[in-house]
Structures are given as structure tokens and as C-alpha cells.
mmCIF entry with sequence, helices, sheets and N, C-alpha, C, O atoms, coordinates in Angstrom:
data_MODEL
# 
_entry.id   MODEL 
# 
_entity.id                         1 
_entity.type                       polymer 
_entity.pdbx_number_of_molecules   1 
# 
_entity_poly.entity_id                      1 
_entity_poly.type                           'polypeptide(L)' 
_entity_poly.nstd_linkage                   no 
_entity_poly.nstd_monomer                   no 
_entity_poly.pdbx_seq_one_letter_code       
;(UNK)(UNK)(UNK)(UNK)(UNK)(UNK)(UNK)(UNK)(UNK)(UNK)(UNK)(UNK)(UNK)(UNK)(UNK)(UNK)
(UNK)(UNK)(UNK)(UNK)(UNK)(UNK)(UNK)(UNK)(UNK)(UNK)(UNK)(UNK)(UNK)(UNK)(UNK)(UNK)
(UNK)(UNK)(UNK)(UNK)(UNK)(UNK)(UNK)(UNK)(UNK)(UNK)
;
_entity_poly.pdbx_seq_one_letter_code_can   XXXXXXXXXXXXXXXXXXXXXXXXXXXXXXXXXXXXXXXXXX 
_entity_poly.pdbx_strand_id                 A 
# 
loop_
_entity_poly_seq.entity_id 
_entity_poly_seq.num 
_entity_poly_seq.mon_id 
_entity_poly_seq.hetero 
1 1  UNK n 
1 2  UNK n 
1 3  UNK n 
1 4  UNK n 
1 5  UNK n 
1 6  UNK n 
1 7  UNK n 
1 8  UNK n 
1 9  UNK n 
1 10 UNK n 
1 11 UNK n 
1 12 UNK n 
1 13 UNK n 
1 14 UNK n 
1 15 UNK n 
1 16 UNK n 
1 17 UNK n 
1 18 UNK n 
1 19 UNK n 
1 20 UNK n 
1 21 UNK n 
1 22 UNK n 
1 23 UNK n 
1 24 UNK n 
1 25 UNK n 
1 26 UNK n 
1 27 UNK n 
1 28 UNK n 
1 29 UNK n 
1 30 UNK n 
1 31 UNK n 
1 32 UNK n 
1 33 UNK n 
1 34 UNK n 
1 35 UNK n 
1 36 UNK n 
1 37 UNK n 
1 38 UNK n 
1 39 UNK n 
1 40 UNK n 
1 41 UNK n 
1 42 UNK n 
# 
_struct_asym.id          A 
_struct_asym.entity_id   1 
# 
loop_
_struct_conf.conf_type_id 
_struct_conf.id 
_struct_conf.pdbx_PDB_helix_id 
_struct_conf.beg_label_comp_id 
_struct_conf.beg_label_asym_id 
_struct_conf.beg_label_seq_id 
_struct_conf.pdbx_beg_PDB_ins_code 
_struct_conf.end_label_comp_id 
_struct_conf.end_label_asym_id 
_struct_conf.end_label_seq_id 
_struct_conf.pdbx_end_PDB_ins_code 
_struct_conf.beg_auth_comp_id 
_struct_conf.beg_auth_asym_id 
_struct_conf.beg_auth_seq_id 
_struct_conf.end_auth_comp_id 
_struct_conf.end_auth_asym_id 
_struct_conf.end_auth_seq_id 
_struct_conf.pdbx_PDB_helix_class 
_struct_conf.details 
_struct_conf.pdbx_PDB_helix_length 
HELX_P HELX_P1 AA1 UNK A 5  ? UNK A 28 ? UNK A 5  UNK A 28 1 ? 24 
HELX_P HELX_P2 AA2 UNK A 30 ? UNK A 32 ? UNK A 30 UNK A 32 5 ? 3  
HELX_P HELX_P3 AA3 UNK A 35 ? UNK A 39 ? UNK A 35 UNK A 39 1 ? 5  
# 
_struct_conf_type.id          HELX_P 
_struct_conf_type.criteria    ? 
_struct_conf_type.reference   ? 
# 
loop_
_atom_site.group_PDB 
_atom_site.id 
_atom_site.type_symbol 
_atom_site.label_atom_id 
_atom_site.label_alt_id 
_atom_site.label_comp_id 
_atom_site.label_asym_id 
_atom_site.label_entity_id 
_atom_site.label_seq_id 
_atom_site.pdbx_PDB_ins_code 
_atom_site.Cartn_x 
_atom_site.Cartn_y 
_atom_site.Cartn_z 
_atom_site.occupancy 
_atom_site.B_iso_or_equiv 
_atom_site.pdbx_formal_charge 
_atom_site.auth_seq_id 
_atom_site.auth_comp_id 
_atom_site.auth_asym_id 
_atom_site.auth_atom_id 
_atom_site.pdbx_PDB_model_num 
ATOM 1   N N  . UNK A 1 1  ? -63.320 33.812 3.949  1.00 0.00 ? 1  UNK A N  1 
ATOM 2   C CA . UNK A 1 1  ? -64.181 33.656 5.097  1.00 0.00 ? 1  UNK A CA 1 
ATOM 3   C C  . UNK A 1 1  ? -63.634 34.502 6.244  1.00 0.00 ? 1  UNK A C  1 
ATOM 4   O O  . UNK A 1 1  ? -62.476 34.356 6.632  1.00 0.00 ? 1  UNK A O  1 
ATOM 5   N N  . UNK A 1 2  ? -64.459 35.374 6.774  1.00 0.00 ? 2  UNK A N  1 
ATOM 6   C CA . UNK A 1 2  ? -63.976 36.282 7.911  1.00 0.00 ? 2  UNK A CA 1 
ATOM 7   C C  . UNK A 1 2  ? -64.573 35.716 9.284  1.00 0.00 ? 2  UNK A C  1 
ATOM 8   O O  . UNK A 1 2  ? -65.714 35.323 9.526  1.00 0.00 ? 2  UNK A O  1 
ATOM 9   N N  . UNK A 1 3  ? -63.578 35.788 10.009 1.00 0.00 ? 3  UNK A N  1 
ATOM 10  C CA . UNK A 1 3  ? -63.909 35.170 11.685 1.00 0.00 ? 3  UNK A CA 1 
ATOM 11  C C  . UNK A 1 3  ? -64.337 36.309 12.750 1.00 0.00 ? 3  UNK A C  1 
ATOM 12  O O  . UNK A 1 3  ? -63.550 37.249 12.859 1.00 0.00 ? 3  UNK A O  1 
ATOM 13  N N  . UNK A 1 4  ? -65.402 36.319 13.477 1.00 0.00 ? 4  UNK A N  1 
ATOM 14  C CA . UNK A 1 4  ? -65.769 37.264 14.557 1.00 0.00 ? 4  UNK A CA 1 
ATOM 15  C C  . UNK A 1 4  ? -64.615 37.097 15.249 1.00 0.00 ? 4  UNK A C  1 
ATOM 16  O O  . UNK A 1 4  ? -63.763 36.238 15.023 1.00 0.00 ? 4  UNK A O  1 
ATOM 17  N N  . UNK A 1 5  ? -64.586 38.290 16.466 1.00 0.00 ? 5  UNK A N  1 
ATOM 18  C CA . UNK A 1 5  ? -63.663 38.389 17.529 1.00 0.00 ? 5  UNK A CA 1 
ATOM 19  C C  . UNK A 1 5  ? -63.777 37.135 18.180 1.00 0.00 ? 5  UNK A C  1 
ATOM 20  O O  . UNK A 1 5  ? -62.713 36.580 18.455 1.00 0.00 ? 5  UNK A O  1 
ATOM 21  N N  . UNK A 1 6  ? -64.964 36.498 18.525 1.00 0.00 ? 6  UNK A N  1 
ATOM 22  C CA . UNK A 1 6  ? -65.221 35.120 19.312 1.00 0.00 ? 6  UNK A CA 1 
ATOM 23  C C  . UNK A 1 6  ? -65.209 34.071 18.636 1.00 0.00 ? 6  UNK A C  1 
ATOM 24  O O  . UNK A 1 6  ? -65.229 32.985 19.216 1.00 0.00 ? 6  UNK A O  1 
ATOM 25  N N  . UNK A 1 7  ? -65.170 34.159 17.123 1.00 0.00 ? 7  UNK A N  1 
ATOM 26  C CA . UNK A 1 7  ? -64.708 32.831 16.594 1.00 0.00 ? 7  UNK A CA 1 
ATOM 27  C C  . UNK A 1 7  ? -62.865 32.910 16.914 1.00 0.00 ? 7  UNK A C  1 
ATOM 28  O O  . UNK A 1 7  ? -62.079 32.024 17.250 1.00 0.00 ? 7  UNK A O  1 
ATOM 29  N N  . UNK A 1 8  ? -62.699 34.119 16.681 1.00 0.00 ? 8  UNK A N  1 
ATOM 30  C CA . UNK A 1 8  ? -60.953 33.999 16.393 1.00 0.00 ? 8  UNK A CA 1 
ATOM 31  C C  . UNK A 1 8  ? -60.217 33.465 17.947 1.00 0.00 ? 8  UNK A C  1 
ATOM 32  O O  . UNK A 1 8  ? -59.267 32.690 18.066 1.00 0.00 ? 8  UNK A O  1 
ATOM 33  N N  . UNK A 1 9  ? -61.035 34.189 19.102 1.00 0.00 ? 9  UNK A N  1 
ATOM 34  C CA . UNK A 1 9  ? -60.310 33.882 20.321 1.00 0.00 ? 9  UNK A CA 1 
ATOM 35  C C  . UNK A 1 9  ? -61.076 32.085 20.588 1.00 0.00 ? 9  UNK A C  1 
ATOM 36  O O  . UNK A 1 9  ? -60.590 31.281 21.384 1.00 0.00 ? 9  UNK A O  1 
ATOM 37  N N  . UNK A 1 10 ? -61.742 31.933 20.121 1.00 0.00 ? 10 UNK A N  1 
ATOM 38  C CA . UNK A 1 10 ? -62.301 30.515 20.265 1.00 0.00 ? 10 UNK A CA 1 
ATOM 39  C C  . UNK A 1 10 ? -61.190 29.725 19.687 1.00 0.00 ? 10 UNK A C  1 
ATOM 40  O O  . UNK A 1 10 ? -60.439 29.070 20.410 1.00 0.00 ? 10 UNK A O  1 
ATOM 41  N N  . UNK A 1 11 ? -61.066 29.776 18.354 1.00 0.00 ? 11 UNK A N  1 
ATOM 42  C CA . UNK A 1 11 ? -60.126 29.057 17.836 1.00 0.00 ? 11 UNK A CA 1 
ATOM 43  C C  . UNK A 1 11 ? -58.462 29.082 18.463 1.00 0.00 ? 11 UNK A C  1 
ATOM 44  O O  . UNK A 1 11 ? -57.759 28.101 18.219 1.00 0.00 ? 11 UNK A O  1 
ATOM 45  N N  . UNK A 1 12 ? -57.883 30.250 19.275 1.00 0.00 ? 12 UNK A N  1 
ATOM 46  C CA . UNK A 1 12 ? -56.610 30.010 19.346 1.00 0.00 ? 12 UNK A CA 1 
ATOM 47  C C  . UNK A 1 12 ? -56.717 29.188 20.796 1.00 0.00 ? 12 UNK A C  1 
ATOM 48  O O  . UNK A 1 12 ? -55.903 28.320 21.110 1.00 0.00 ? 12 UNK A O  1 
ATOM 49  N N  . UNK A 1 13 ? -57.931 29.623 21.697 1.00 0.00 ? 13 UNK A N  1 
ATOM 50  C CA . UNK A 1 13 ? -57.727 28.649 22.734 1.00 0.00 ? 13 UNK A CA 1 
ATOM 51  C C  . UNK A 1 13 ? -57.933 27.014 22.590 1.00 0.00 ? 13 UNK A C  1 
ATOM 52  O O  . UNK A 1 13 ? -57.680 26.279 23.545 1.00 0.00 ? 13 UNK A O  1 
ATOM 53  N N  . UNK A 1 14 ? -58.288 26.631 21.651 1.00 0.00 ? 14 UNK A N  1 
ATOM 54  C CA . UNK A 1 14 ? -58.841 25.589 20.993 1.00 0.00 ? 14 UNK A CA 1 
ATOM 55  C C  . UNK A 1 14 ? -57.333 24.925 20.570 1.00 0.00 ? 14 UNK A C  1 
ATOM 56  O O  . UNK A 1 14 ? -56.920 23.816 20.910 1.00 0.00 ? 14 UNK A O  1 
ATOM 57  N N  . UNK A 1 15 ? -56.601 25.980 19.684 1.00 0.00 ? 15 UNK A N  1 
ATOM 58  C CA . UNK A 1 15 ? -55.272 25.159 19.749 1.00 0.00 ? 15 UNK A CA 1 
ATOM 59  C C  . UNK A 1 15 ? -54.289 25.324 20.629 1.00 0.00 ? 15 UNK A C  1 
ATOM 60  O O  . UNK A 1 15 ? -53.425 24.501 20.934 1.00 0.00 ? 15 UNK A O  1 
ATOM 61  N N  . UNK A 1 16 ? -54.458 26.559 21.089 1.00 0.00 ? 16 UNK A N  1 
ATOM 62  C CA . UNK A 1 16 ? -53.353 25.848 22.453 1.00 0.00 ? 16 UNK A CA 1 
ATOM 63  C C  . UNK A 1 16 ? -53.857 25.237 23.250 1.00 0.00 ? 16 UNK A C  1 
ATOM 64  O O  . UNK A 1 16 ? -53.284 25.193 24.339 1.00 0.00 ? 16 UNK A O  1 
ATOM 65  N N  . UNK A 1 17 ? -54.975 24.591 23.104 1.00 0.00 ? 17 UNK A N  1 
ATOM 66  C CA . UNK A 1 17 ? -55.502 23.231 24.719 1.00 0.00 ? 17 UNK A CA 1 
ATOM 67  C C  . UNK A 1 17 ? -54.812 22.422 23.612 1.00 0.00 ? 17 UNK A C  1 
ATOM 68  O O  . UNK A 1 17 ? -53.715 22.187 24.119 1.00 0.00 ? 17 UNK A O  1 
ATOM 69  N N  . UNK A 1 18 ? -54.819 21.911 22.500 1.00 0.00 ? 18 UNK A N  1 
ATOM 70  C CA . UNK A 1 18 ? -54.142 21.037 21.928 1.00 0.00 ? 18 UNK A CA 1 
ATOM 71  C C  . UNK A 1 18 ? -52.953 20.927 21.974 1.00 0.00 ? 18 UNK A C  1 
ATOM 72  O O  . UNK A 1 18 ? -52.516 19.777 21.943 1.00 0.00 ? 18 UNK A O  1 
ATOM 73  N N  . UNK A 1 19 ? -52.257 21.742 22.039 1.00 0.00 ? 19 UNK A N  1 
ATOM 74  C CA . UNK A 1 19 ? -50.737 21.986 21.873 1.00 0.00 ? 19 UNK A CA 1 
ATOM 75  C C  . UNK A 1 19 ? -50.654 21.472 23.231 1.00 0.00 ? 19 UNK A C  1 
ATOM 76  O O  . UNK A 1 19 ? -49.940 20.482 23.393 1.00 0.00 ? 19 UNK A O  1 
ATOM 77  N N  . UNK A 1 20 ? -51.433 22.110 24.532 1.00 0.00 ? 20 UNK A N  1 
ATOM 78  C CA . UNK A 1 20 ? -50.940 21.822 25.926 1.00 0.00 ? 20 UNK A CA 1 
ATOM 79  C C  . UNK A 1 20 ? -51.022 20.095 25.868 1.00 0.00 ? 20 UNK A C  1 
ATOM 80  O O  . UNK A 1 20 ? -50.183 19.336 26.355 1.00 0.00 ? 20 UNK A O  1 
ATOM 81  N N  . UNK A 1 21 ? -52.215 19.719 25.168 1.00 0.00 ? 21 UNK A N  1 
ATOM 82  C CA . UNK A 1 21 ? -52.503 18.126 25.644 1.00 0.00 ? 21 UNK A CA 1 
ATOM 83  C C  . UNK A 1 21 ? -51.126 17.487 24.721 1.00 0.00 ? 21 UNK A C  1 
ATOM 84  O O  . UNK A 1 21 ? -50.403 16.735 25.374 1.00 0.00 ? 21 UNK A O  1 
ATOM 85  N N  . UNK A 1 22 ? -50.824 17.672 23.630 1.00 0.00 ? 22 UNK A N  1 
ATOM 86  C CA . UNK A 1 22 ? -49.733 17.067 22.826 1.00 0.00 ? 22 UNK A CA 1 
ATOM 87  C C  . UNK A 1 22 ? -48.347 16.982 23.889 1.00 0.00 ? 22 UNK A C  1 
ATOM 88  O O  . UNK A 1 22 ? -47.524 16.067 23.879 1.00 0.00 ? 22 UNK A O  1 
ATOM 89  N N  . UNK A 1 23 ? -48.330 18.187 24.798 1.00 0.00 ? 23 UNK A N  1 
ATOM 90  C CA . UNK A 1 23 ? -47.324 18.201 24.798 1.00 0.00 ? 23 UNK A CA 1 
ATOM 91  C C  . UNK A 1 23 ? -47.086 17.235 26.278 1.00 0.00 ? 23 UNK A C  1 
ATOM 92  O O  . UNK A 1 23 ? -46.106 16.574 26.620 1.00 0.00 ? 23 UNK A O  1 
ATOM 93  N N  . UNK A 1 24 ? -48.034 17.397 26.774 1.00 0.00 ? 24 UNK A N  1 
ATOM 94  C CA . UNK A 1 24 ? -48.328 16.694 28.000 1.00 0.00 ? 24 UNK A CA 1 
ATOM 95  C C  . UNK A 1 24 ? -48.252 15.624 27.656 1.00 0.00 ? 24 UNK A C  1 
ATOM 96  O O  . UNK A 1 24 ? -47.486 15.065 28.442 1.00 0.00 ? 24 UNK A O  1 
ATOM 97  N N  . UNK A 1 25 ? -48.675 14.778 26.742 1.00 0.00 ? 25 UNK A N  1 
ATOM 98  C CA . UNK A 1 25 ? -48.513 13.368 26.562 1.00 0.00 ? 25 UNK A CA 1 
ATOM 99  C C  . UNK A 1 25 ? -47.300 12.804 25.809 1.00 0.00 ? 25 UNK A C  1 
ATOM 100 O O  . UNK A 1 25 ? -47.019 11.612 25.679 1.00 0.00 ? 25 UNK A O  1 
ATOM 101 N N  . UNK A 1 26 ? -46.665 13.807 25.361 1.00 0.00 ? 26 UNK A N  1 
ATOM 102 C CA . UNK A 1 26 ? -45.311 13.387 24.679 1.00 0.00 ? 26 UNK A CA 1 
ATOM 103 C C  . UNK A 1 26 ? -44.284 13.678 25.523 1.00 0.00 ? 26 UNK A C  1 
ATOM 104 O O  . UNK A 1 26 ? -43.151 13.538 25.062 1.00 0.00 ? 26 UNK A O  1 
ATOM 105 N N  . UNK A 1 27 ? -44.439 14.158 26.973 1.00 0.00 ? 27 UNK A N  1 
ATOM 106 C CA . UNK A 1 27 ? -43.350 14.465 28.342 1.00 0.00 ? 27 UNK A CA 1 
ATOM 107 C C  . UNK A 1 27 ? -43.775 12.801 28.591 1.00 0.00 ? 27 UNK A C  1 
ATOM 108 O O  . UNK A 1 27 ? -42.737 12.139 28.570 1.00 0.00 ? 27 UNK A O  1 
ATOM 109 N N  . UNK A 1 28 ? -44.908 11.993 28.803 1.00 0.00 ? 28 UNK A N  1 
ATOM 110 C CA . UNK A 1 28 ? -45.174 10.510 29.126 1.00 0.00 ? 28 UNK A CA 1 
ATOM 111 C C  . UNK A 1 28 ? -44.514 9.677  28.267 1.00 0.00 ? 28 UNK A C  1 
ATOM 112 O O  . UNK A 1 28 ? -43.808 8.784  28.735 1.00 0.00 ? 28 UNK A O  1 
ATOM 113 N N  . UNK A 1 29 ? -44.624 9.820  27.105 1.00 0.00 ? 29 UNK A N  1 
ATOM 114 C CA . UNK A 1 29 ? -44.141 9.106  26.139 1.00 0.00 ? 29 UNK A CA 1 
ATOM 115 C C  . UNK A 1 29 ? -42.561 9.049  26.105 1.00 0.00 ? 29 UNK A C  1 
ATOM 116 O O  . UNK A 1 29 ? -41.899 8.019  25.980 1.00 0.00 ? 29 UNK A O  1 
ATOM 117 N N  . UNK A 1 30 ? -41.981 10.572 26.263 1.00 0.00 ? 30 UNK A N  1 
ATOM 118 C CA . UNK A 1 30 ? -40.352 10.345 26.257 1.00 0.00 ? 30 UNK A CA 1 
ATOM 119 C C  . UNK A 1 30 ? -40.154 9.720  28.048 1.00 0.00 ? 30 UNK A C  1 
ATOM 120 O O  . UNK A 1 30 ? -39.367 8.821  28.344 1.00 0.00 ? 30 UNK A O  1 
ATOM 121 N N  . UNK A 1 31 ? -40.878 10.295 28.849 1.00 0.00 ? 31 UNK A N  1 
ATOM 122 C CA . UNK A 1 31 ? -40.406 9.025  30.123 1.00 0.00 ? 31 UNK A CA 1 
ATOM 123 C C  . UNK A 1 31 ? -40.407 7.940  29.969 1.00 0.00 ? 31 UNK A C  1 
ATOM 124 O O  . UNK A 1 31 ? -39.927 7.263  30.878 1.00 0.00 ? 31 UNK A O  1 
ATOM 125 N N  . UNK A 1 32 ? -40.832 7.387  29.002 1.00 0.00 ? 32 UNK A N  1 
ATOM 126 C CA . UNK A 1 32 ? -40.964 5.658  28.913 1.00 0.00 ? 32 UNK A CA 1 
ATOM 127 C C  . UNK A 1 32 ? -39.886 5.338  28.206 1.00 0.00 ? 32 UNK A C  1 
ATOM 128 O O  . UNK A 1 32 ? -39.500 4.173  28.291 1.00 0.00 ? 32 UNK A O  1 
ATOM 129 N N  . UNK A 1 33 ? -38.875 6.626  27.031 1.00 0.00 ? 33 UNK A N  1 
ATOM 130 C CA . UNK A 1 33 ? -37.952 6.573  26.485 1.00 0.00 ? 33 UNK A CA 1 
ATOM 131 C C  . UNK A 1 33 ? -38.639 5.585  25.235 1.00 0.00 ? 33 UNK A C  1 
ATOM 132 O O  . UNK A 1 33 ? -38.219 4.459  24.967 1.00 0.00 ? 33 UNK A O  1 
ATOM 133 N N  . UNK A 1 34 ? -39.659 6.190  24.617 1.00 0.00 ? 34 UNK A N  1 
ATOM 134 C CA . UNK A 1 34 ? -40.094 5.836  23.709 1.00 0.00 ? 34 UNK A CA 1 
ATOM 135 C C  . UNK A 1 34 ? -39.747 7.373  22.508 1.00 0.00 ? 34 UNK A C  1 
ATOM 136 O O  . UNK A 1 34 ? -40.346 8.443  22.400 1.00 0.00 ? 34 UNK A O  1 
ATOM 137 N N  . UNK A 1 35 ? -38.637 6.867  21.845 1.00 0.00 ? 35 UNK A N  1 
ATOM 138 C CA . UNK A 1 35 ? -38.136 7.991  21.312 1.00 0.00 ? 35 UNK A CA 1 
ATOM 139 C C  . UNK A 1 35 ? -39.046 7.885  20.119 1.00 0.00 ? 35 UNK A C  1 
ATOM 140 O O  . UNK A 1 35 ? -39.730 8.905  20.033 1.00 0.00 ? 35 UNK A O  1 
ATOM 141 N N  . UNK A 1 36 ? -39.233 7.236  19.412 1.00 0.00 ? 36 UNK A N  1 
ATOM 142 C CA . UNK A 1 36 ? -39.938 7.305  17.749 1.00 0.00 ? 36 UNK A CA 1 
ATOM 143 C C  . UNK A 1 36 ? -40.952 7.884  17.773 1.00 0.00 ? 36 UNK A C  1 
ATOM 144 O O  . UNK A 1 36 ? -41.443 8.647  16.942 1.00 0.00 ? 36 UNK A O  1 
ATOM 145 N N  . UNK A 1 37 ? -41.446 7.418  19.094 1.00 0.00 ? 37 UNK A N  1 
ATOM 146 C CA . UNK A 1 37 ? -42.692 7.760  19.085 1.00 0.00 ? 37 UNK A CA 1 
ATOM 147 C C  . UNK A 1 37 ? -43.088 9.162  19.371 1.00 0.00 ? 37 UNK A C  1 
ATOM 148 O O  . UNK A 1 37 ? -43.964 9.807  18.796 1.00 0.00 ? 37 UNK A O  1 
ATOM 149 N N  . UNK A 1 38 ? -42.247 9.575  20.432 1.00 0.00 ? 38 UNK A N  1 
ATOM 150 C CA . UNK A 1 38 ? -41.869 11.033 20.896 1.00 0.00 ? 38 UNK A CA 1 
ATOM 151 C C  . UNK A 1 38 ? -42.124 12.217 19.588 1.00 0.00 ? 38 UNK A C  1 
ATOM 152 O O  . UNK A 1 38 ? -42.977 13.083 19.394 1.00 0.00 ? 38 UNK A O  1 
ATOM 153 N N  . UNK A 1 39 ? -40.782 11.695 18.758 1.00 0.00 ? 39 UNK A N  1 
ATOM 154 C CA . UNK A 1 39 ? -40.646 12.754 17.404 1.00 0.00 ? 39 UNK A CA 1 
ATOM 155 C C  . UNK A 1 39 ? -41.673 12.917 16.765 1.00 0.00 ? 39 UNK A C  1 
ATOM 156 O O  . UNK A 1 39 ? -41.870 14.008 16.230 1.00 0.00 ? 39 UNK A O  1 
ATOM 157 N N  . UNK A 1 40 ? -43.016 11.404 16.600 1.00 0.00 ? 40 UNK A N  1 
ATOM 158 C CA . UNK A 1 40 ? -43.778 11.828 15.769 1.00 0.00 ? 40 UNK A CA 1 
ATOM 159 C C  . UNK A 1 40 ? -44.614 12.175 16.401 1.00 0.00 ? 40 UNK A C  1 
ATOM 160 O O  . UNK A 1 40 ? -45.642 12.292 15.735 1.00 0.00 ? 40 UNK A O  1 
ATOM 161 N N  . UNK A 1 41 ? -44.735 12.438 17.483 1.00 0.00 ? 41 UNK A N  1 
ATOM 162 C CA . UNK A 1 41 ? -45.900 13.622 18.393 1.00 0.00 ? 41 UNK A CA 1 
ATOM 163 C C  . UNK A 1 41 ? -45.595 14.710 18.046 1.00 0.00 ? 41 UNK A C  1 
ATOM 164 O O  . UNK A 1 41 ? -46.590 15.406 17.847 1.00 0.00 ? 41 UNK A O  1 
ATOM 165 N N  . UNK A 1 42 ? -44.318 15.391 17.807 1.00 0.00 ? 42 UNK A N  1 
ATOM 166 C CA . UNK A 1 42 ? -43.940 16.559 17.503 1.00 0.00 ? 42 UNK A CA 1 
ATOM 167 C C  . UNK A 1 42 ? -43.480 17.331 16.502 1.00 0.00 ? 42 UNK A C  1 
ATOM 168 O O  . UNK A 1 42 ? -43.229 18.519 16.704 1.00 0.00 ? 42 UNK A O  1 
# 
């Protein structure tokens, strides 16, 4: 399956908003010093 230029740039901004939101919520999660939970965000 071949991706247009606008599927391909669609898709990487698509995962780095994910990556940004993961990571944003696992900086909350280790402030609470919720470690287990931390690792398996990441």
C-alpha cells in the first residue's frame, strides 16, 4: 500500500500529537510518584 505526500505527513503528525499527549500525561503520573504506572506508559 503506497501513502500520498498528505497521507504520510498526516500520519507522522498524528503520532507525534500522541507521543506529545503520552508524554504529557506520564510527567502527571510520575509527579504523583506513581512509578508502575509511569513505565507502562512508556
Amino acid at each position: 500500500m503506497k501513502f500520498t505526500d498528505d497521507e504520510k505527513k498526516a500520519l507522522v503528525l498524528l503520532r507525534l500529537n500522541n507521543a506529545k499527549q503520552t508524554f504529557e500525561d506520564t510527567k502527571i503520573i510520575v509527579d504523583n510518584k506513581l512509578w508502575n504506572v509511569a513505565a507502562n506508559r512508556l
